[in-house]
C-alpha positions as CSV (number, residue, x, y, z in Angstrom):
1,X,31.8,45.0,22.5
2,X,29.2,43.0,20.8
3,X,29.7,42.5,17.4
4,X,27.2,43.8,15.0
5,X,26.9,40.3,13.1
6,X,25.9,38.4,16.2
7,X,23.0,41.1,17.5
8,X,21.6,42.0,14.0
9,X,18.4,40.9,12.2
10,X,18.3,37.6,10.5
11,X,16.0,36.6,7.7
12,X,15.2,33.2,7.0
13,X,13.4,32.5,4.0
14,X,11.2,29.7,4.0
15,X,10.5,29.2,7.7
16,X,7.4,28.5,8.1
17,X,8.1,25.0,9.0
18,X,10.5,22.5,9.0
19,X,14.0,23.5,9.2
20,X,13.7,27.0,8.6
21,X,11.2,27.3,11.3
22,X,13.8,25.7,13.7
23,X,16.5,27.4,12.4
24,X,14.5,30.6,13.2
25,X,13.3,29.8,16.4
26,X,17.8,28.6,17.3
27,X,18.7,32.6,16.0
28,X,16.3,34.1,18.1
29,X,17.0,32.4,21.3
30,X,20.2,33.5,20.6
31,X,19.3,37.3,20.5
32,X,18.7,37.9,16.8
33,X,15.5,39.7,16.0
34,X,14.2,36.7,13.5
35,X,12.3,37.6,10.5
36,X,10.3,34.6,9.2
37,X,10.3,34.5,5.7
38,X,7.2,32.5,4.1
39,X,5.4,32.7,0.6
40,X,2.3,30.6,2.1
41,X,1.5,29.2,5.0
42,X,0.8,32.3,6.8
43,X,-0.8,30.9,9.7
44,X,2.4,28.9,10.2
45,X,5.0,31.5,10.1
46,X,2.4,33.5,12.3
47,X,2.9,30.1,14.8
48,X,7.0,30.6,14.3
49,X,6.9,34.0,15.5
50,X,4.0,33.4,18.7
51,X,6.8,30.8,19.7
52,X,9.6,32.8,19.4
53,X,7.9,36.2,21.4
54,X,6.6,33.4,24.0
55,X,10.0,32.7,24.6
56,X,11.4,36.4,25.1
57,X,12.5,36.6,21.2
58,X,11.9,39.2,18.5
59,X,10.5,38.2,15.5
60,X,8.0,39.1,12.9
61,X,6.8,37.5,9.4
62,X,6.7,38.6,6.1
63,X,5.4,37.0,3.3
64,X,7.3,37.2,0.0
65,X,8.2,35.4,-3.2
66,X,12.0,34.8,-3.5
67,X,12.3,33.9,-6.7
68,X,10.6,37.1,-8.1
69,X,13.0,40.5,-7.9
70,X,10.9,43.2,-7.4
71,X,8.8,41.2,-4.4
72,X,12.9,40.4,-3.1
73,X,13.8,44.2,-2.9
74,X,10.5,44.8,-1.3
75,X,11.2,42.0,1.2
76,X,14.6,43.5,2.3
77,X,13.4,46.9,2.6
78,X,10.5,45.4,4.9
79,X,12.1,43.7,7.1
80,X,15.0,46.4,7.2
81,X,12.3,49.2,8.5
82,X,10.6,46.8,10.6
83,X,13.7,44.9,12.5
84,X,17.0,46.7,11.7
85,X,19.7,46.1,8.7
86,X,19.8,42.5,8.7
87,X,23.2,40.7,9.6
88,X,22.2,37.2,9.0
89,X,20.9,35.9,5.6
90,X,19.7,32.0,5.8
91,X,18.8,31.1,2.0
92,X,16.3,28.3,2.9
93,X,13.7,28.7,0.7
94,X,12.6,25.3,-1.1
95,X,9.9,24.0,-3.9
96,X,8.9,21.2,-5.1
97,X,11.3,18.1,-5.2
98,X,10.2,14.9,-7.9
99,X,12.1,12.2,-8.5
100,X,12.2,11.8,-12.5
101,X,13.9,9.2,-14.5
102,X,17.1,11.0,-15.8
103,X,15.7,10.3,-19.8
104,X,12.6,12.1,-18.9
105,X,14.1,15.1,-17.6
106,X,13.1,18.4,-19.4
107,X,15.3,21.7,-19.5
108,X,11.8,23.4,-17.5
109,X,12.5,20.9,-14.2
110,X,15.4,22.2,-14.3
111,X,14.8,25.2,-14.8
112,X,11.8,25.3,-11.4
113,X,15.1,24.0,-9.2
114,X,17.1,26.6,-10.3
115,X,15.1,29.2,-9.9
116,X,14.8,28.8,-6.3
117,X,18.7,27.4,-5.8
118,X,20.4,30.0,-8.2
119,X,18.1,32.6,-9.3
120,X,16.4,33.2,-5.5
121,X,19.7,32.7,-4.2
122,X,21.5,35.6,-6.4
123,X,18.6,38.2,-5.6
124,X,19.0,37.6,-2.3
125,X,22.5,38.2,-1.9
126,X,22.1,41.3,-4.2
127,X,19.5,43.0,-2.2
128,X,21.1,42.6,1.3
129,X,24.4,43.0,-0.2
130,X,24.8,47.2,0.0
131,X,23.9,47.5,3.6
132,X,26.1,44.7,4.6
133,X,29.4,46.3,3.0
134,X,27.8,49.6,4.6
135,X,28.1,47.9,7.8
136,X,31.7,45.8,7.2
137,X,30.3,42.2,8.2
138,X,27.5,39.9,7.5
139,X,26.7,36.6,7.2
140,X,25.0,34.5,4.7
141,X,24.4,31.1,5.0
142,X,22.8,28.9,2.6
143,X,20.9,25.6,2.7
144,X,22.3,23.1,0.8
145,X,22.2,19.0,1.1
146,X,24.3,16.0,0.6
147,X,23.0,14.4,-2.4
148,X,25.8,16.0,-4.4
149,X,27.7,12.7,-2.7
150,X,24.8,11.0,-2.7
151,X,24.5,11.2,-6.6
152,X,20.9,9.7,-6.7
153,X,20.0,9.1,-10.1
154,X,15.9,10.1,-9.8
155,X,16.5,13.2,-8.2
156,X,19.5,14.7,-11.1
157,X,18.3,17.9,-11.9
158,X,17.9,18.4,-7.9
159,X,21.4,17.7,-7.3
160,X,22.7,19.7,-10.5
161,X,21.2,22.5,-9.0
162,X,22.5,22.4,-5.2
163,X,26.2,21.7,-6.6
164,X,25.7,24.9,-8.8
165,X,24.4,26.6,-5.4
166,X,27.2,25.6,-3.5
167,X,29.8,27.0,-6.4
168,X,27.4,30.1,-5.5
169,X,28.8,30.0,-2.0
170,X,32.5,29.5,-3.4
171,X,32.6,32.1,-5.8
172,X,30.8,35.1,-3.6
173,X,33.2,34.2,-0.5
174,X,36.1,35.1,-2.5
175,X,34.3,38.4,-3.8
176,X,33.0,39.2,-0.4
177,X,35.4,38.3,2.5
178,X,37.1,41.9,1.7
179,X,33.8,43.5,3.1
180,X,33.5,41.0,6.0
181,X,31.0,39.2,4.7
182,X,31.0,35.1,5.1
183,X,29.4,32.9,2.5
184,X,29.2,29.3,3.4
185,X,26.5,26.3,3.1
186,X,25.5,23.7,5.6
187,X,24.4,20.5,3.8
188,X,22.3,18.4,5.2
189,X,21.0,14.8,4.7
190,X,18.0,13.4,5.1
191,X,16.3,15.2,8.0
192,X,12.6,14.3,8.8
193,X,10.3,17.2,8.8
194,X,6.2,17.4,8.0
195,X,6.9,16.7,4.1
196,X,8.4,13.6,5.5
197,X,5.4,12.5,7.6
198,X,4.8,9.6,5.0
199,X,8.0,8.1,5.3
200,X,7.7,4.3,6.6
201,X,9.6,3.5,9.4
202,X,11.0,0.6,7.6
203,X,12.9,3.0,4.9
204,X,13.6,5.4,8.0
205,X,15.3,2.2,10.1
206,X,17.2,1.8,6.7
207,X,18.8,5.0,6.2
208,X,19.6,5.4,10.0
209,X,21.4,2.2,10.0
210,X,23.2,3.3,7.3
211,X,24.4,6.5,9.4
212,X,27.9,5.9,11.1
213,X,26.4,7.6,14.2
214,X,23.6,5.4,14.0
215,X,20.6,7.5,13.8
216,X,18.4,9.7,11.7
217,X,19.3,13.8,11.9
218,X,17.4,16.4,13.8
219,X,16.1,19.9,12.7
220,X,18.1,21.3,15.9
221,X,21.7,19.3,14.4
222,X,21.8,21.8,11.3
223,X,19.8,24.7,13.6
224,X,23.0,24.5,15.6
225,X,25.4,24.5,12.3
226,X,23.3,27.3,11.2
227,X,24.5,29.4,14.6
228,X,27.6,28.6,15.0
229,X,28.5,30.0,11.6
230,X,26.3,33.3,12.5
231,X,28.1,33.8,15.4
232,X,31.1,35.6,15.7
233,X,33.2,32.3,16.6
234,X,32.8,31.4,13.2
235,X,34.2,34.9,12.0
236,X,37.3,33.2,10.3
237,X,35.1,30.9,8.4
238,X,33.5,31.2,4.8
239,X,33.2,29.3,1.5
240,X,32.8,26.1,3.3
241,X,29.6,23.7,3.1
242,X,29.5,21.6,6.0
243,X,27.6,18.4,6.1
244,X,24.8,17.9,8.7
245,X,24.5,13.7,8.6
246,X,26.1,11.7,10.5
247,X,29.0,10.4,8.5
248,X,26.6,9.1,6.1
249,X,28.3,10.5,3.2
250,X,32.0,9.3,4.5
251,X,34.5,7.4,1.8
């Protein structure tokens, strides 16, 4: 018998584009109805969901701010009565990213990147949280990175925030695992998407030769992560963040 985790609905918040839109488009190809969580870029999630139905996938997109908890509950309950209880959570959701001088930090920057990397996070969890102890299993996966190794100094109240995110992970697989639900976090490195369509190819040349397996990361590398710990092969697996980067991060 198929198990309930690997056939049910899976959100993905901010998937739109970049990875979340291929991390949406890897779920539904294998079998999960998809929904295709955006805040803007309608027209792009709408894109997301053409592909996925053009390629014999269920999916459909809702629009929804994550970091607000009334719009949260409203999501959940949407995509519940429009694609089933959903099995699969993929916190992916992301804002804005600037590099600051640590002495000119401010307690609001970072407050703006924990909003979306602990307070989002936490309202997410809470809302599809009853119907997966209903249910006995459920996955949730978060989106974390590797600059917690990486330590860079311009992007500190970033990197506060994903290591307090991860602790998120830690924390709720100990208080879940008893209802079958997983917690973990794939972690990726630097991973070029549209936002990235600036980068030089001199400052790409130099991170990828920096990469033990000699080349820059793929949307489909943590797509695949993302999968594996949906699927029911990665049953006996939570609390872990696994990094998506080559080795860059090794020693």
């Amino acid at each position: 018998m198929t198990h309930p985790a690997t056939t049910g609905t899976a959100l993905v918040t901010g998937a739109s584009r970049g990875l979340g839109a291929v991390i949406a488009r890897r779920l539904a190809a294998d079998g999960h109805p998809v929904a295709v969580g955006h805040r803007a870029g309608a027209e792009a999630a709408h894109r997301v969901v053409t592909d996925i139905r053009a390629s014999g996938g269920t999916a459909e997109a809702f629009a929804a701010d994550v970091t607000d908890e009334t719009a949260v509950k409203d999501l959940i309950a949407d995509v519940t009565a429009r694609l089933g209880a959903i099995a699969t959570l993929v916190i992916n959701a992301t804002g804005p990213q600037p590099a600051l001088d640590p002495a000119a930090v401010t307690w609001d920057d970072h407050l703006a990147q924990l909003t979306f990397f602990i307070k989002s996070p936490t309202l997410l969890m809470q809302a599809v949280l009853p119907a997966m102890r209903e249910r006995g299993v459920g996955r949730i996966i978060q989106i974390g990175s590797d600059v917690l190794e990486r330590a860079l100094p311009e992007m500190s109240a970033y990197v506060a925030a994903k290591a307090a995110q991860h602790s998120l992970t830690e924390c709720w697989a100990r208080a879940l695992g008893p209802y079958g639900i997983t917690v973990n976090t794939v972690a990726p490195g630097w991973i070029p998407v549209e936002r990235h369509a600036g980068a030089s190819p001199e400052s790409l040349a130099a991170y990828a030769a920096d990469v033990p397996l000699g080349r820059m990361g793929r949307p489909e590398d943590v797509a695949a992560a993302v999968a594996f710990l949906a699927s029911p092969e990665a049953a006996f697996v939570t609390g872990e963040r696994i990094k998506i980067n080559g080795g860059h991060t090794l020693g």
